[in-house]
N, C-alpha and C positions, 0 to 999 in steps of 0.2 A: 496476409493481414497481420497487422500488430499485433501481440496479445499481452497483454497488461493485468497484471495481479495487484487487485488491489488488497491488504493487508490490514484488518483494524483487530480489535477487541472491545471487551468492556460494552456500551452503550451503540460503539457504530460509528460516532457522531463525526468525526475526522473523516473514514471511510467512507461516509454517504456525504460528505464535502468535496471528495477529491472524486468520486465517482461520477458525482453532478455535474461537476464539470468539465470533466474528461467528455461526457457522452453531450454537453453541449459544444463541447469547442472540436469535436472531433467525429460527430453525427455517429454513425454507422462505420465510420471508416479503419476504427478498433476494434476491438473486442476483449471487453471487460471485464474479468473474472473477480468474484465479492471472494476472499477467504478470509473468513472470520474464526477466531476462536472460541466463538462460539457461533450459539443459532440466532439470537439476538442481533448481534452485531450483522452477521450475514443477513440476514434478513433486512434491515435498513439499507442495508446497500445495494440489495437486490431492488430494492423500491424504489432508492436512488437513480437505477436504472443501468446497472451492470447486466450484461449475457446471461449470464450463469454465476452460481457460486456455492460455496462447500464451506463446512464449520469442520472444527479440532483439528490437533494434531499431523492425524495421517493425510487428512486435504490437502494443509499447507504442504508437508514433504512433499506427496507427492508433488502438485503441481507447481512449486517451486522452479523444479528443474527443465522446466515443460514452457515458461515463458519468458517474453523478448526483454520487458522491465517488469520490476518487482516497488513498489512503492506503497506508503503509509509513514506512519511516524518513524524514526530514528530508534524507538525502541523495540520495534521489531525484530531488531539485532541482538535484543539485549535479554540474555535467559530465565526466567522469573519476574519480567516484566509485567506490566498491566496487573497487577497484584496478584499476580503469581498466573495468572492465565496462560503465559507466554511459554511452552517450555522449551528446555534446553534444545530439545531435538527442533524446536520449530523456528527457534534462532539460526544453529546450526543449518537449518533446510536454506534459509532465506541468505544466510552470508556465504553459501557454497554455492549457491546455482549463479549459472554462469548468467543469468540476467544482470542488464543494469539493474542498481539498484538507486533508485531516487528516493530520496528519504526526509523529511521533513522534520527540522528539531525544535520539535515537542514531546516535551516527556513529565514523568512522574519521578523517577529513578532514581534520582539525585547524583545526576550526569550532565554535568555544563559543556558544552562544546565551543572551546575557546576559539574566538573569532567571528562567532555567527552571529549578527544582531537578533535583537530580539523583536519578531513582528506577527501581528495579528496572522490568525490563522487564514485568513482569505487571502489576503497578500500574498505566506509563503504558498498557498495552493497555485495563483497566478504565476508564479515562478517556478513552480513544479510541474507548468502546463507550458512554460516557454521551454524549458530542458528536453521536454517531450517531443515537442517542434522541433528542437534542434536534433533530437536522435531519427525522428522521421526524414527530413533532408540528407542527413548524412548517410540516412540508410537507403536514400534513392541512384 
């Protein structure tokens, strides 16, 4: 079974977006992990309808390393992120594990990523749900 880490902070509200629809367009067929940087965050996600899920730091490390794709926003990458919630070491967890990392740019940061138009966040989730599709195929 797939296993997909989902990654928010702050409020969730991205997180409990991409986990909604992960668990309708994908039933049962994944398995959803909420890690949030905090409880909050995890929490909405959990609600969202992810398996299981884990707040700070040491969650993300560990279970970084431990799944197939890793996904949330593009600042999940980024060390001091989410106003300051993000830290280095949970950057570091996220751009070392050997997961895909599908990544969604939205951010706060003041980090442009030249090339990427700019689209409501439902849209890039439906495009973050076709990438998905196409790792599932290729992984069959």
């Amino acid at each position: 079974m797939l296993k997909i880490a989902v990654v928010d902070g702050q409020g969730g509200g991205i997180g409990s977006l991409i986990v909604k629809r992960l668990r309708e367009e994908f039933k049962d067929s994944i398995e959803i992990t909420a890690l949030g940087t905090n409880a909050v965050a995890t929490t909405y996600m959990m609600k969202a309808g992810a398996d299981k899920g884990a707040s700070g730091e040491n969650a993300i490390i560990w279970n970084a390393a431990r799944m197939d794709i890793i996904t949330g926003p593009v600042s999940i990458m980024l060390p001091n992120a989410m106003l300051g919630e993000l830290t280095s070491k949970m950057a570091e967890a996220v751009a070392s594990s050997p997961a895909s990392k599908l990544l969604i740019p939205l951010n706060q940061e003041q980090v442009d990523i030249i090339g990427v138009a700019k689209e409501p966040l439902p849209h890039l989730v439906e495009q973050l749900l076709d990438k998905i599709k196409d790792v599932i195929i290729s992984a069959s």
